[in-house]
C-alpha positions as CSV (number, residue, x, y, z in Angstrom):
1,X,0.0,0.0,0.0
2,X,1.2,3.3,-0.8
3,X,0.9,6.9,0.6
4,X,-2.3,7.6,-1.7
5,X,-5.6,5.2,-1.3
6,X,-6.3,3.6,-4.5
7,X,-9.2,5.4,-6.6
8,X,-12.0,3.2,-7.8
9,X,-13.2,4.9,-10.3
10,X,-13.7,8.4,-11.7
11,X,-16.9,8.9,-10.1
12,X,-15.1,8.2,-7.0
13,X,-12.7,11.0,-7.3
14,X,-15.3,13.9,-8.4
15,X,-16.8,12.6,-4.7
16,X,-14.4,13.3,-2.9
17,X,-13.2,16.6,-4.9
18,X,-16.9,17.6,-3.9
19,X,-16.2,16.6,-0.8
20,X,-13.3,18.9,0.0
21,X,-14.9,21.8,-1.8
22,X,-17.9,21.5,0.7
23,X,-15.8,21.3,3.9
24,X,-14.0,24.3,2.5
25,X,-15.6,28.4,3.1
26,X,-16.8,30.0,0.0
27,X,-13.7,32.1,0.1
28,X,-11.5,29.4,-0.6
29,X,-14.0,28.2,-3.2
30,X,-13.4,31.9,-5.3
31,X,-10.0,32.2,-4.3
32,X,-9.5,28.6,-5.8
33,X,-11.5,29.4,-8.7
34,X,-9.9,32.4,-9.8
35,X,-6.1,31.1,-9.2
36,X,-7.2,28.6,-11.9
37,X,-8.9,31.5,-14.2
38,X,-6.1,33.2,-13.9
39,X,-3.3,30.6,-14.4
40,X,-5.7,29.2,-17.9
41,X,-5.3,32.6,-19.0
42,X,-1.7,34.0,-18.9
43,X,-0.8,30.1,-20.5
44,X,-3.1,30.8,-23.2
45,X,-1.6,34.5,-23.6
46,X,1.7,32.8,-24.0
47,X,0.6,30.4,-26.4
48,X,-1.5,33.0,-28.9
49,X,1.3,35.6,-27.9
50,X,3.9,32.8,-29.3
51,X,2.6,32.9,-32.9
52,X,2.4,37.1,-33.3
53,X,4.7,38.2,-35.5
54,X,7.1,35.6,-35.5
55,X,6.7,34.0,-38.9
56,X,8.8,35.3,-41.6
57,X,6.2,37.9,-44.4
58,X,5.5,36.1,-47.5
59,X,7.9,36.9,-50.2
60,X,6.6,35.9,-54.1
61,X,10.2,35.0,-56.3
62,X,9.3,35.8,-60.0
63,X,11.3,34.0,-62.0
64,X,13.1,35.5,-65.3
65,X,12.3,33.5,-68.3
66,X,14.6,33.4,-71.0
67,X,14.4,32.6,-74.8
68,X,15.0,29.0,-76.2
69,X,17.5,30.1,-78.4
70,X,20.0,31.8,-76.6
71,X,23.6,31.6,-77.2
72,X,26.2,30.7,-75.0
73,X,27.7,34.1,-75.7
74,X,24.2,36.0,-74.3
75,X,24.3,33.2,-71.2
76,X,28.1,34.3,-70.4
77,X,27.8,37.9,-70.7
78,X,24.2,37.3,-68.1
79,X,26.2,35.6,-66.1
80,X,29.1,38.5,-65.8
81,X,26.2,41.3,-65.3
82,X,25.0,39.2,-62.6
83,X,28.5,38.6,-60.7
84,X,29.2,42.3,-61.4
85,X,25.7,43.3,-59.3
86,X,26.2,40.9,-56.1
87,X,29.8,42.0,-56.0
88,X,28.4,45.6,-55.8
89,X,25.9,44.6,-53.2
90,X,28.1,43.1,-51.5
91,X,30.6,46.2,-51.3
92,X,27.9,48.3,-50.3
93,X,27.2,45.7,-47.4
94,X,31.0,46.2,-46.4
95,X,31.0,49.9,-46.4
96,X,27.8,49.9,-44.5
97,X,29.1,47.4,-41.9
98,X,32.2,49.6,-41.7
99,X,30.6,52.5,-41.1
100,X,28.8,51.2,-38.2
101,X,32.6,49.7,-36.8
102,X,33.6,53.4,-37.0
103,X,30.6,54.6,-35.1
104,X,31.8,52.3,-32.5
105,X,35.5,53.4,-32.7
106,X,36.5,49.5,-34.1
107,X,39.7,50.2,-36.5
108,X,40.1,47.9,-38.9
């Protein structure tokens, strides 16, 4: 036998919850009441609270469609064009980032 009786049955345990509930004032009835109101509530702020703003906007990609006949001579000189504009994005990005060092007093 253990510390705790053995339950029967379900009905058995709403009994004796009853039971305590009536051997307890009504003040401890409300007071217990609203602990549990208030406990559901700030979980379920948390939850809802959890899924604000926290998923990344939608962004639509629009792929570039080309002709079928291309030459390897138009896909080459694409190809530099594109290289030539992330290289200058990403020098941008370096200044900006260097920028913000020197606001901080970081010497390179």
């Amino acid at each position: 036998m253990g510390f705790f009786p053995p339950m029967h049955s379900p009905r058995t345990a709403l009994r004796d919850l009853r039971a305590v509930f009536r051997r307890r004032g009504r003040e401890q009835a409300i007071a217990a009441g609203l602990s549990i109101v208030f406990t559901v509530v700030i979980i379920v702020v948390f939850f809802l609270d959890a899924k604000v703003n926290t998923a990344p906007p939608v962004t639509v990609i629009y792929p570039e469609s080309w002709s079928a006949n291309r030459t390897d001579a138009e896909i080459k000189a694409d190809q530099v064009t594109d290289q030539q504009a992330r290289e200058e994005r990403a020098r941008a990005r370096q200044e900006q980032f260097k920028e913000i060092a020197n606001s901080f007093g970081i010497e390179e």
